[in-house]
C-alpha positions, 0 to 999 in steps of 0.5 A: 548484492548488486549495486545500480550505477547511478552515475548522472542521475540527479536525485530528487530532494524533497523537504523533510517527511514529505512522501514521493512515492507517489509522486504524480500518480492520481490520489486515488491511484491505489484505491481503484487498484484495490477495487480492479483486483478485488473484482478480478480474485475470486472471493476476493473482498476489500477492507478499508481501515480506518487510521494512517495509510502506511501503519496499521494498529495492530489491535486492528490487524491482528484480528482480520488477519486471523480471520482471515488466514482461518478461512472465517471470512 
């Protein structure tokens, strides 16, 4: 595996817990990504679940996904 040289890069320190993955991006950022790619896949569809954005339950994934993956969608 290769390493990237990060000689002279100052890292970003930000307090405990808190997300900069997206850091300046707009807050709905992924919301209208999901949107745009729903319109442009064909059969595509948006589901939106209710609960953390990271973690889904799985009693709440797990049935989607079987349907999902069955063609039953």
């Amino acid at each position: 595996m290769r390493h990237l040289a990060t000689r002279g890069l100052s890292r970003h320190r930000s307090p405990a817990g808190a997300d900069t993955s997206r850091a300046g991006l707009p807050s709905d950022y992924f919301d209208r990504a999901a949107d745009v790619l729903a319109d442009l896949l064909p059969h595509a569809r948006r589901r939106t679940l209710d609960g953390p954005d990271r973690v889904v339950d799985p009693h709440i994934l797990v049935p989607l996904l079987l349907r999902f993956f069955s063609g039953a969608h």
